[in-house]
C-alpha positions as a Markdown table, in Angstrom:
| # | Residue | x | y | z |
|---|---|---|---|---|
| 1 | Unk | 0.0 | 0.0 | 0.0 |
| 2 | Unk | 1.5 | 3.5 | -0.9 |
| 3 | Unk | 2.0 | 5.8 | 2.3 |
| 4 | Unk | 0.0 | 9.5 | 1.8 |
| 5 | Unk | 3.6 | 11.3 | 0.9 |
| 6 | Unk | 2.2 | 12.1 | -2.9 |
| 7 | Unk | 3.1 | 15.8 | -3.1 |
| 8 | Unk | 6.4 | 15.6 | -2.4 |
| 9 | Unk | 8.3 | 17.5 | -4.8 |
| 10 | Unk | 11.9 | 17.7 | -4.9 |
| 11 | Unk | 13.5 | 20.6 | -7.0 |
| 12 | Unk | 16.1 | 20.1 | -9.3 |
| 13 | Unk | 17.4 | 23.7 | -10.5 |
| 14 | Unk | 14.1 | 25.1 | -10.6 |
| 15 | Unk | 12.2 | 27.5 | -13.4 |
| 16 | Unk | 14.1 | 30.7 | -12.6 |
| 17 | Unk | 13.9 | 33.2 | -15.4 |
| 18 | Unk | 17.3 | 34.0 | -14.9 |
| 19 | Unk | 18.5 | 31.5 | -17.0 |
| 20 | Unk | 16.9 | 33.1 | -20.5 |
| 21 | Unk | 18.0 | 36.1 | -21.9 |
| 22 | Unk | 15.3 | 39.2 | -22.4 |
| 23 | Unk | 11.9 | 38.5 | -22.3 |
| 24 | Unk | 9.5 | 36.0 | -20.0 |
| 25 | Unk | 9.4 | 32.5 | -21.7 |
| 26 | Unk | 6.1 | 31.2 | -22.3 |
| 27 | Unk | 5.3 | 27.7 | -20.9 |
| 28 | Unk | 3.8 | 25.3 | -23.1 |
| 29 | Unk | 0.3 | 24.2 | -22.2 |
| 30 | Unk | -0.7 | 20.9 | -20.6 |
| 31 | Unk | -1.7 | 19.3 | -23.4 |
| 32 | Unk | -5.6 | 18.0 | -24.2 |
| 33 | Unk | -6.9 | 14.9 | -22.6 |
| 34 | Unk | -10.5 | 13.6 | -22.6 |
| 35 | Unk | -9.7 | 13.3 | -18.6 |
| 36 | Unk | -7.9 | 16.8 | -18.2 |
| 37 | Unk | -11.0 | 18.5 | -16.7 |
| 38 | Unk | -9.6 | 22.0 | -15.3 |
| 39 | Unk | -9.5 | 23.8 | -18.7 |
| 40 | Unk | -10.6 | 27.3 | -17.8 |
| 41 | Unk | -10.6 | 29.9 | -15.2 |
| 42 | Unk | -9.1 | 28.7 | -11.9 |
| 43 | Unk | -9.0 | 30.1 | -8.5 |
| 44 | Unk | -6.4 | 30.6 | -5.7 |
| 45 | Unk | -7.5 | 29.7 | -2.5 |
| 46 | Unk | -5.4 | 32.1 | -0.6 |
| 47 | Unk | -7.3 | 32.9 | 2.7 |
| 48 | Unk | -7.5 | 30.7 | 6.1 |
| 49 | Unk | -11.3 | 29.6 | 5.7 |
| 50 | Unk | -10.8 | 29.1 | 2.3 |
| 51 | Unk | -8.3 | 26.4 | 2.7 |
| 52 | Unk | -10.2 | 25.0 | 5.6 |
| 53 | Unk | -12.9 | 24.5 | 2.9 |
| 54 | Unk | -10.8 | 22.7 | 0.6 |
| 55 | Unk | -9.1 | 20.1 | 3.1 |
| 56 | Unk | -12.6 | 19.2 | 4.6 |
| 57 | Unk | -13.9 | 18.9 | 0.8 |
| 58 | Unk | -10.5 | 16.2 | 0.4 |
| 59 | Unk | -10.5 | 15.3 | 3.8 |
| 60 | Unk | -14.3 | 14.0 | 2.9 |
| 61 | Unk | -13.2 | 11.9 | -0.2 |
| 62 | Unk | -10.3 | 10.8 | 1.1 |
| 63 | Unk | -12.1 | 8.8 | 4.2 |
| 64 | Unk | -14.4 | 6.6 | 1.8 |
| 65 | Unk | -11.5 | 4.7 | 1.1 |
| 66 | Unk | -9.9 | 4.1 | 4.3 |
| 67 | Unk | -11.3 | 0.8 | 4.6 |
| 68 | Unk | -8.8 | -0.2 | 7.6 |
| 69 | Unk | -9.2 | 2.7 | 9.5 |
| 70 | Unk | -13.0 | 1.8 | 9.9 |
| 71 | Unk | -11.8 | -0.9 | 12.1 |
| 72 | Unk | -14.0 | -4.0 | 10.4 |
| 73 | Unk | -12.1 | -7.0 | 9.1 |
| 74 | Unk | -12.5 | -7.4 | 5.7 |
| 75 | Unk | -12.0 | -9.5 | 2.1 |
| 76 | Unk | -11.2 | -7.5 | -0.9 |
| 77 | Unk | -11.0 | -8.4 | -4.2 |
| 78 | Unk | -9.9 | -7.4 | -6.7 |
| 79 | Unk | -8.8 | -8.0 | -11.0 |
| 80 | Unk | -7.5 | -5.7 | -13.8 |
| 81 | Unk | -6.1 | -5.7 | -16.4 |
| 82 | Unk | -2.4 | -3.9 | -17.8 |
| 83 | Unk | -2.3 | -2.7 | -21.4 |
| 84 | Unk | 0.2 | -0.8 | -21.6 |
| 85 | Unk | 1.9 | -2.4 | -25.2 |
| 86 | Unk | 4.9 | -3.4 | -23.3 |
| 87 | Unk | 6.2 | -0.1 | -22.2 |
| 88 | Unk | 5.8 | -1.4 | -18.9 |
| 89 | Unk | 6.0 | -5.3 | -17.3 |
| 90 | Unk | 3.6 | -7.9 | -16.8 |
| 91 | Unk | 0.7 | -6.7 | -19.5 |
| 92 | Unk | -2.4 | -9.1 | -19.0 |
| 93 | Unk | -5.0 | -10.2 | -16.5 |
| 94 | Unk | -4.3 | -10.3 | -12.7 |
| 95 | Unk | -6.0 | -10.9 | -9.3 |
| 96 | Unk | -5.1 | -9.6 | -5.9 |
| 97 | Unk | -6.9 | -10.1 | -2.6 |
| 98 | Unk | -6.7 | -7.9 | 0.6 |
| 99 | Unk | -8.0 | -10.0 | 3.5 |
| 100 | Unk | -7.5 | -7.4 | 7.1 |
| 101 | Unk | -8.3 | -8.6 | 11.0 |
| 102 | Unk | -8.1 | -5.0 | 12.8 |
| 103 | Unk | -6.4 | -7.4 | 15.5 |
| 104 | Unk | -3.9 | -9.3 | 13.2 |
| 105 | Unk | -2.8 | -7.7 | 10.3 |
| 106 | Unk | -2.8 | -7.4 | 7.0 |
| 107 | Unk | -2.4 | -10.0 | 4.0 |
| 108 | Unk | -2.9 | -9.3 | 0.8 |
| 109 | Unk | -1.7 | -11.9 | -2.5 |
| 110 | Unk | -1.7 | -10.7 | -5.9 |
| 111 | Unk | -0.5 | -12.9 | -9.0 |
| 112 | Unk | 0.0 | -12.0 | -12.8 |
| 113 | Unk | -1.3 | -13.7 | -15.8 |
| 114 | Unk | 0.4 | -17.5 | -16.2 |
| 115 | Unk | 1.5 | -16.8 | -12.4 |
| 116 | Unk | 5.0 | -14.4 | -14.7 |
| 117 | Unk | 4.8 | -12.4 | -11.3 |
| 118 | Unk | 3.4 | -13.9 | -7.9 |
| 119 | Unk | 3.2 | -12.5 | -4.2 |
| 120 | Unk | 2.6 | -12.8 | -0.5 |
| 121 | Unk | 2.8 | -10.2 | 2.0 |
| 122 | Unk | 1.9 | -10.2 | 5.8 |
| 123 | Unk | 2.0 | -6.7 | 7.7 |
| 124 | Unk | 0.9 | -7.2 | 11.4 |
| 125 | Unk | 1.9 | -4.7 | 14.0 |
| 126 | Unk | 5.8 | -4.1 | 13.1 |
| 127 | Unk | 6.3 | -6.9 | 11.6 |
| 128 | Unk | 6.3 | -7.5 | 7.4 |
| 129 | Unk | 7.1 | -10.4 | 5.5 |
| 130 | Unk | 6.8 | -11.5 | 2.1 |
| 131 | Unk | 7.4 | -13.6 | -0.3 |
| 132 | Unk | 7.1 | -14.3 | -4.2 |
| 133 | Unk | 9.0 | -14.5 | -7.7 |
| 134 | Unk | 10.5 | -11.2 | -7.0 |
| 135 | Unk | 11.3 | -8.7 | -4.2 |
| 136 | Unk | 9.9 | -5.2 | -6.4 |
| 137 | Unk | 6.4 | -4.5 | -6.4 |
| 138 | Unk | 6.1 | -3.8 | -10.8 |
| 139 | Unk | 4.6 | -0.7 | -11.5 |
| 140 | Unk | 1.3 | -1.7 | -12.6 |
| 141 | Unk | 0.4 | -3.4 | -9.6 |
| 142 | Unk | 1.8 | -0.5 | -7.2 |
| 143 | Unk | -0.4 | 1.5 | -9.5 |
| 144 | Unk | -3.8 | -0.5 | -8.4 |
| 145 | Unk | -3.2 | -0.7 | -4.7 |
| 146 | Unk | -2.3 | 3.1 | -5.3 |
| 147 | Unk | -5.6 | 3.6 | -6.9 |
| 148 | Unk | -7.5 | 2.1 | -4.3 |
| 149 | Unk | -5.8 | 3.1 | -0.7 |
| 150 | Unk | -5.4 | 6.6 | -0.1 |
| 151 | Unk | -5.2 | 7.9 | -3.5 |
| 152 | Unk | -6.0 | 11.6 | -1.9 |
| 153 | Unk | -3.2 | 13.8 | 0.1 |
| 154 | Unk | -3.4 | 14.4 | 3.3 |
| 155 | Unk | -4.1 | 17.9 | 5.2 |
| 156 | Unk | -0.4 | 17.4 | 6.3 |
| 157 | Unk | 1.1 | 17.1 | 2.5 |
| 158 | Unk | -1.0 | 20.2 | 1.3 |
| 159 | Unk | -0.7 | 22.3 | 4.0 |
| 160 | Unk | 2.3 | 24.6 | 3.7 |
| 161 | Unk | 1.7 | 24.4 | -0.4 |
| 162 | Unk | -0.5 | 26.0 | -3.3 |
| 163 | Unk | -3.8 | 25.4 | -3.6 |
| 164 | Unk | -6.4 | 26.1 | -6.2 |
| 165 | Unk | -9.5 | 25.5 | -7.9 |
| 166 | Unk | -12.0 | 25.1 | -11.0 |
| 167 | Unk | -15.4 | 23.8 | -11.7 |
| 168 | Unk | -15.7 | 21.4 | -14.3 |
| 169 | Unk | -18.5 | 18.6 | -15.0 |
| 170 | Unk | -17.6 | 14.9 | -15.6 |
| 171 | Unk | -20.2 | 12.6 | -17.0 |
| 172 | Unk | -22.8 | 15.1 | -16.8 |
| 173 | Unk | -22.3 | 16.2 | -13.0 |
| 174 | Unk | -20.6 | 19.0 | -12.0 |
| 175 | Unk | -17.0 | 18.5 | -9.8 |
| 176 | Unk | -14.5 | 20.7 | -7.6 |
| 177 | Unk | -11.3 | 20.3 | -8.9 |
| 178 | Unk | -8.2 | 21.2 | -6.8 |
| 179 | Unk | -5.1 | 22.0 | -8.0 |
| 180 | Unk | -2.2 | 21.2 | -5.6 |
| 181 | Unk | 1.5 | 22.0 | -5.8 |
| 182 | Unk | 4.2 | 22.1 | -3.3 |
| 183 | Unk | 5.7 | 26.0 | -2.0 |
| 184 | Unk | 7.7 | 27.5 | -4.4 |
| 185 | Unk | 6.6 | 25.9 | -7.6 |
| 186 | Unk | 6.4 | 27.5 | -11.1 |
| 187 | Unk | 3.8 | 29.9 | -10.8 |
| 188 | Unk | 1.1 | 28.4 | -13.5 |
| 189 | Unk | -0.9 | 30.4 | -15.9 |
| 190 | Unk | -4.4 | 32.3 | -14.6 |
| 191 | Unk | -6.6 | 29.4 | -16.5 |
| 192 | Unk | -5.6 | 25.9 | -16.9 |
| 193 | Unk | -3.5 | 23.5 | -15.2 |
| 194 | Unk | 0.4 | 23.9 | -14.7 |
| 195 | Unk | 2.6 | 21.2 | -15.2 |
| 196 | Unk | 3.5 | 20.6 | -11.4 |
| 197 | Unk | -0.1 | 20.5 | -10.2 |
| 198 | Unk | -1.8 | 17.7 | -9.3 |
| 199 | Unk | -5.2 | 17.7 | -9.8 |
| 200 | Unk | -7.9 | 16.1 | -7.8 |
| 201 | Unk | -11.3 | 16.0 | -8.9 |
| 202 | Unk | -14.6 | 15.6 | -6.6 |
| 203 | Unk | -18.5 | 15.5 | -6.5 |
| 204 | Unk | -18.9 | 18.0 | -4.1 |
| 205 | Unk | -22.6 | 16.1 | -3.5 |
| 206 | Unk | -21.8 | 13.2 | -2.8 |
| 207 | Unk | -18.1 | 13.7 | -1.5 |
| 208 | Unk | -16.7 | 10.9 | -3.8 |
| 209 | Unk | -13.9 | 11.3 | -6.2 |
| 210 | Unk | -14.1 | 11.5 | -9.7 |
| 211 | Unk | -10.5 | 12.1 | -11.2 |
| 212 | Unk | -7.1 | 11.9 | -10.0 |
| 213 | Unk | -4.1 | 13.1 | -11.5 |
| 214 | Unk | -0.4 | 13.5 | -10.7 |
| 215 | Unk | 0.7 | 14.7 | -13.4 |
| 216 | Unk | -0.7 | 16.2 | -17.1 |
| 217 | Unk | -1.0 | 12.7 | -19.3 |
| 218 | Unk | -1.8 | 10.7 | -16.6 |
| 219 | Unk | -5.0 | 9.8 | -14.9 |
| 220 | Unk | -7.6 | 7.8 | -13.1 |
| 221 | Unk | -10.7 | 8.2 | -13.5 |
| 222 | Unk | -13.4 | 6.5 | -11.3 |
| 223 | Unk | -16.7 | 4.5 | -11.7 |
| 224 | Unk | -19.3 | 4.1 | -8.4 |
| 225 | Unk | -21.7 | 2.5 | -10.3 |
| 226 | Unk | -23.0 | -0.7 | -8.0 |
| 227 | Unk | -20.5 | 0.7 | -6.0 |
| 228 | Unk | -19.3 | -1.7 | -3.6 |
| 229 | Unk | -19.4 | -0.5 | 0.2 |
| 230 | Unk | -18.4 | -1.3 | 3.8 |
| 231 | Unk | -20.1 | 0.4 | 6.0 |
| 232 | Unk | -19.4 | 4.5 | 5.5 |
| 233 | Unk | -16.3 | 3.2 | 2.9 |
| 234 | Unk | -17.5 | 3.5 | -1.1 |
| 235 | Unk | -14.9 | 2.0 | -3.5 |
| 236 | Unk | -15.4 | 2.5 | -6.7 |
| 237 | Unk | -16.3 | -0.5 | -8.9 |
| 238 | Unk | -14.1 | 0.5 | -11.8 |
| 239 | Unk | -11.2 | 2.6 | -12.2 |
| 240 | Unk | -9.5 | 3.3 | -15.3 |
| 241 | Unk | -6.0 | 4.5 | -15.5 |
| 242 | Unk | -4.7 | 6.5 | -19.3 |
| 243 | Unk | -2.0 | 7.7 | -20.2 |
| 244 | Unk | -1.6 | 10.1 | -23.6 |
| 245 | Unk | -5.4 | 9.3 | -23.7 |
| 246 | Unk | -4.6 | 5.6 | -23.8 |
| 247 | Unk | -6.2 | 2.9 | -21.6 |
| 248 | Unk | -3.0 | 1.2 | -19.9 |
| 249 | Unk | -5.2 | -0.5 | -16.6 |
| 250 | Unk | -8.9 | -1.1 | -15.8 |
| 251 | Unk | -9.0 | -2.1 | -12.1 |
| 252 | Unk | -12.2 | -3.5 | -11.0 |
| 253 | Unk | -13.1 | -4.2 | -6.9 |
| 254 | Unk | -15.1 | -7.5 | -7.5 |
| 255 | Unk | -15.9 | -7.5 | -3.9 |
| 256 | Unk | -15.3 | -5.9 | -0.6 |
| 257 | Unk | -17.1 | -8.6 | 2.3 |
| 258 | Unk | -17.1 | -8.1 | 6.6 |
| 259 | Unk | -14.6 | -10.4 | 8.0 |
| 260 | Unk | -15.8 | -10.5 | 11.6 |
| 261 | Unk | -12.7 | -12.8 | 12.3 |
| 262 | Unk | -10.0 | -14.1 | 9.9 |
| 263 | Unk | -8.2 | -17.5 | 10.2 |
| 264 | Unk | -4.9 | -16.6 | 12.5 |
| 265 | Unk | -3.1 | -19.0 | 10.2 |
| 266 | Unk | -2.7 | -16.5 | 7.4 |
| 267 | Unk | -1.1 | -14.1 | 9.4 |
| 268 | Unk | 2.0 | -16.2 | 10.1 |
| 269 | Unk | 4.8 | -15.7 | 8.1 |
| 270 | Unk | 6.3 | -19.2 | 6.5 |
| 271 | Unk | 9.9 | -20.4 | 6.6 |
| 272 | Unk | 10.8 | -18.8 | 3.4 |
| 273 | Unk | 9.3 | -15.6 | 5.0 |
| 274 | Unk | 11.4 | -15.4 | 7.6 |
| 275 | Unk | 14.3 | -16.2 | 5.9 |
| 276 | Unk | 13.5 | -13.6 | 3.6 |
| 277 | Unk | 14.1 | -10.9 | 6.1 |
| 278 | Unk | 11.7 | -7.9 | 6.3 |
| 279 | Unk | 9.7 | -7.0 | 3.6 |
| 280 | Unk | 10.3 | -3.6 | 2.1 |
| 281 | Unk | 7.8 | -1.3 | 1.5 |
| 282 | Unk | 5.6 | 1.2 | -1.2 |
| 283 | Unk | 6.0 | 4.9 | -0.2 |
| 284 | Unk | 4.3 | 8.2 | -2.2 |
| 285 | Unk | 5.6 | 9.6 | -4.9 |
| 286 | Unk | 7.7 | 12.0 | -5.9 |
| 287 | Unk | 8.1 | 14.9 | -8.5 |
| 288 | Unk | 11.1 | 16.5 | -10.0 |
| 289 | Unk | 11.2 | 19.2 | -11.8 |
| 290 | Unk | 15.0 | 20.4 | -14.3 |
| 291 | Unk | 16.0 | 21.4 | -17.1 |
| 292 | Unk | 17.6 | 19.5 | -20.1 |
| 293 | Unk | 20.7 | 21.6 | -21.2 |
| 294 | Unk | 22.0 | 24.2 | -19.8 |
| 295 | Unk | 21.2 | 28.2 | -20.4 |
| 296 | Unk | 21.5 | 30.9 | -21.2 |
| 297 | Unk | 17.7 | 30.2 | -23.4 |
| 298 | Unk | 16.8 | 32.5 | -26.2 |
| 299 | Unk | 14.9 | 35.4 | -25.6 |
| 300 | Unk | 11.1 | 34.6 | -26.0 |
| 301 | Unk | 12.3 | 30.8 | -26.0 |
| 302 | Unk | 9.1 | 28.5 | -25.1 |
| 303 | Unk | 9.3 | 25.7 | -22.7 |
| 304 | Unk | 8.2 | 22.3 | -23.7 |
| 305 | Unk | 7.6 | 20.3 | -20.4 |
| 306 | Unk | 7.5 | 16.1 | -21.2 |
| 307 | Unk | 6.8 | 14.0 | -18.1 |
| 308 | Unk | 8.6 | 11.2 | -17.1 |
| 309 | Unk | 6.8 | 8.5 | -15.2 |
| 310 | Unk | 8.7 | 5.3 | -13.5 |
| 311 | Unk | 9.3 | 3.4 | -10.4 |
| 312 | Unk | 12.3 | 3.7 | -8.1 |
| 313 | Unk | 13.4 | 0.2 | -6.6 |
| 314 | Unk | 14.5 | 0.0 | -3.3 |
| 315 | Unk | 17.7 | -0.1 | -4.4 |
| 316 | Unk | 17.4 | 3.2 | -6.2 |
| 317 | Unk | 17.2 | 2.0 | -9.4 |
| 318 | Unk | 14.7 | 3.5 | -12.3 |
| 319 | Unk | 12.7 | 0.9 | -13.8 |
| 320 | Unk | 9.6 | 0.7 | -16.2 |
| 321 | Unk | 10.5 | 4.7 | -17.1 |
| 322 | Unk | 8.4 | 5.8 | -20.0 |
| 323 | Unk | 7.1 | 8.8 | -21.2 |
| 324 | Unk | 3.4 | 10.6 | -20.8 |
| 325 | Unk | 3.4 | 13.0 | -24.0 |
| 326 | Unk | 5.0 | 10.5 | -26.4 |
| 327 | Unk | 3.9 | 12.5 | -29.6 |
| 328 | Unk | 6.1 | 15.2 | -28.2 |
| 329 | Unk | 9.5 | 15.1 | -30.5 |
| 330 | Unk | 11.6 | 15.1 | -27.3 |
| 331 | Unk | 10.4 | 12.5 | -25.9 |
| 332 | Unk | 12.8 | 9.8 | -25.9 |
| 333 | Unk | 15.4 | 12.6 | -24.8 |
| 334 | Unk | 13.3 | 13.1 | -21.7 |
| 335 | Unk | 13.3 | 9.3 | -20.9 |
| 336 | Unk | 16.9 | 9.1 | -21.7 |
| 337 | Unk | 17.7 | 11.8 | -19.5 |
| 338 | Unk | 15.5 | 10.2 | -16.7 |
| 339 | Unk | 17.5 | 6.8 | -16.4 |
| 340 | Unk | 20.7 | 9.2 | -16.2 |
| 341 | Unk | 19.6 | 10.1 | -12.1 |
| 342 | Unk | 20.7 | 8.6 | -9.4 |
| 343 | Unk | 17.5 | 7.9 | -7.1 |
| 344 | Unk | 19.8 | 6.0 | -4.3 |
| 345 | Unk | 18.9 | 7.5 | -1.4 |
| 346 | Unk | 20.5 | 5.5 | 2.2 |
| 347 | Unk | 18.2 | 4.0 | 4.4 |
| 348 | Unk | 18.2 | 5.0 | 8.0 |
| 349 | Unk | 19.5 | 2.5 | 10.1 |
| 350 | Unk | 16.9 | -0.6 | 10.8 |
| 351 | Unk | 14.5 | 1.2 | 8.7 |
| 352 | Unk | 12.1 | -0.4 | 6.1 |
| 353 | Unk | 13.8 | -0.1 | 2.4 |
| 354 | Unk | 11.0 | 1.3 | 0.3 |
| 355 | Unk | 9.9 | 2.0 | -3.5 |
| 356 | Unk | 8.1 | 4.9 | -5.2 |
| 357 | Unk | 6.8 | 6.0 | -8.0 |
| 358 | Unk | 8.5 | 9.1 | -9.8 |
| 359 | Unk | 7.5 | 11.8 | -12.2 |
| 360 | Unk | 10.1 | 13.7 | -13.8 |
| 361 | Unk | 9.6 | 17.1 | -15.2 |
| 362 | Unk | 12.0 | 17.5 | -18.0 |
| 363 | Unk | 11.8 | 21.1 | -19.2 |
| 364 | Unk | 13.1 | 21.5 | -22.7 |
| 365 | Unk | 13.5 | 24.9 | -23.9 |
| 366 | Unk | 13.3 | 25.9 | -27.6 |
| 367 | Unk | 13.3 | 29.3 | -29.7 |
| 368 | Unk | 10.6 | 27.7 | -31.6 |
C-alpha cells in the first residue's frame, strides 16, 4: 500500500527566469486529454477559511476509502487488467486479494497472468514479510493498490503548499477540482492546469472522487456504479487509469465482504518468509522538476515540459520509465535523461527499504 507522501516535490534547479535572456518565456500548455477536466478559469485559494474549505472537501473523499481505518475486518477483491503495449511489465490479467483482522494484520496476495509475477505479504503490527517470484512490487500493480488506498493527500502534504481550484463537469455532473502544488513551484498560468499541479477531482454532492491526477497525461478516473461499500467506505467499482489518452489499466473491486474474524493462520509468516528478512515497502511519490541543457535560453524561447513517469526500486534503481506525451518530438530525450539520475537515497539505520513512483519534469526549452 503507498504511504500518503504524494506531493512531495523535490527541485532540481528550478524555473528561474534568470536563465533566458530578455523577455518572460512562455510555458507550453498541458496538453488536451479527454480526462484533463480543469480547462478554464481557476481560483487561488489564498485565505485561512478558504483552505479549511478545501481540506474538509479532500478530507471528505479521502475517508471513503480508508477501509482499515473503519476498524472491520474485511475480504477484498480485486482484478484488472495492464495494457500498456509493453512499455511497462507484466501486461495481462491479474488478481489480488486484501483480507484485514483490525487485531492481526494485514495479507494481501496478488498474482500475474500464467502466475510471470506472484506475491505474498503479511503486515501485522511491526512486523512485514513477504514472499514471491521477486522482491519489487512492478509498476502496474503498485499502481492499483495506489488507486484504491489513499489515492488523496493528506491535510499534512497540502498544508504549507499551493492550492487552487475550478469547476468542471464529468459525466454530466458538475466537480470541484483542486489544484495542488508544493511551495515554491512555477507559478502556472491564470486558466488551466500547470505542469506541477496535481489535480484532484470531486462531487462535491456526494463527496466521492471523480478524477485523479499526478501529473498532465496521466489519470484515473473512477466508476461508483454498484459501488461496492463497507459500511461508510465507497470504493469505486471501476477505475480506469490512461496515459496520452490511452487505456493502460482497468481495475475492477469485485468484492469488498465483513470479516468478523480471519483465520490466524494466514497471518503467520512461512519459513521462506522469515528467511527472507523484512519486507520492504511502497511509499508516495515523488516529482522533480529540471532542465535539459543548460542556459542561457533564447529570448522569447518556449518551454516544452515532457513528463517522465517510472518506479524507483528499493535499491534506487529506475525501472519501467516511460514517457506521458509520447507525440512530443523530445520524448525519448526526456526518458533518456531520466534513467541518467541517481535515485539512491541511504536507508536510516533498521528502517524499512521502500519504492516509489517518480514523475520527472524535464523542461526542454526551444526558440521555436
Amino acid at each position: 500500500m503507498a504511504s500518503k507522501g504524494m506531493l512531495r516535490l523535490i527541485a532540481a534547479g528550478g524555473l528561474s527566469l534568470a536563465t533566458f535572456g530578455q523577455g518572460t518565456p512562455r510555458i507550453a500548455p498541458v496538453p488536451g486529454d479527454p480526462l484533463e477536466l480543469v480547462t478554464g478559469a481557476v481560483v487561488a485559494v489564498d485565505t485561512a477559511e478558504s483552505r479549511e474549505d478545501v481540506l474538509l472537501l479532500l478530507a471528505r473523499a479521502r475517508d471513503s476509502y480508508s477501509l482499515r481505518n473503519a476498524g472491520r475486518g474485511y475480504d477484498l477483491k480485486i482484478s484488472f487488467t495492464a495494457s500498456s503495449g509493453g512499455q511497462t511489465e507484466y501486461d495481462g490479467a491479474w488478481k489480488m486479494e486484501d483480507v484485514f483482522d483490525p487485531q492481526q494484520g494485514l495479507r494481501w496476495t496478488a498474482k500475474a497472468a500464467g502466475g510471470a509475477f506472484t506475491t505474498t505479504r503479511i503486515s501485522s503490527k511491526t512486523t512485514f514479510y513477504e514472499d514471491g517470484t521477486a522482491r519489487t512490487i512492478p509498476l502496474r500493480l503498485h499502481e492499483a493498490r495506489a488507486a484504491l488506498f489513499d489515492p488523496i493527500p493528506t491535510a499534512e502534504n497540502v498544508a504549507h503548499g499551493s492550492i487552487r481550484t475550478s469547476t468542471a463537469t464529468f459525466h454530466g455532473v458538475k466537480v470541484t477540482c483542486v489544484l495542488l502544488s508544493a511551495a515554491g513551484s512555477t507559478a502556472p498560468a491564470a486558466s488551466g492546469r500547470g505542469w506541477e499541479e496535481s489535480e484532484v477531482c470531486i462531487d462535491p454532492e456526494s463527496g466521492l472522487l471523480q478524477v485523479q491526477s499526478q501529473v498532465p497525461g496521466r489519470y484515473f478516473a473512477y466508476d461508483y456504479s454498484n459501488a461496492p461499500q463497507l459500511g461508510d467506505c465507497r470504493l469505486p467499482r471501476t477505475v480506469t487509469v490512461t496515459e496520452a489518452g490511452k487505456v493502460v489499466s482497468k481495475i475492477s473491486v469485485d468484492s469488498v465482504t465483513e470479516l468478523p474474524s480471519a483465520d490466524p493462520g494466514l497471518f503467520v509468516p512461512t519459513g521462506p518468509m522469515t528467511a527472507r528478512g523484512q519486507a520492504s515497502g511502497m511509499a508516495g511519490a515523488r516529482k522533480i522538476a529540471r532542465w535539459v541543457g543548460r542556459g542561457p535560453f533564447p529570448a522569447g524561447a518556449t518551454v516544452r515540459p515532457v513528463c517522465v513517469f517510472g518506479l524507483v526500486t528499493p535499491a534506487g534503481q529506475l525501472v519501467e520509465a516511460h514517457s506521458l506525451q509520447p507525440s512530443d518530438p523530445n520524448s525519448q530525450a526526456a526518458v533518456e535523461a531520466a534513467k541518467r539520475m541517481s535515485f539512491f537515497a541511504p536507508a536510516a539505520p533498521g528502517a524499512r527499504r521502500r519504492q516509489h513512483f517518480v514523475f520527472v519534469i524535464e523542461m526542454f526549452a526551444s526558440s521555436q
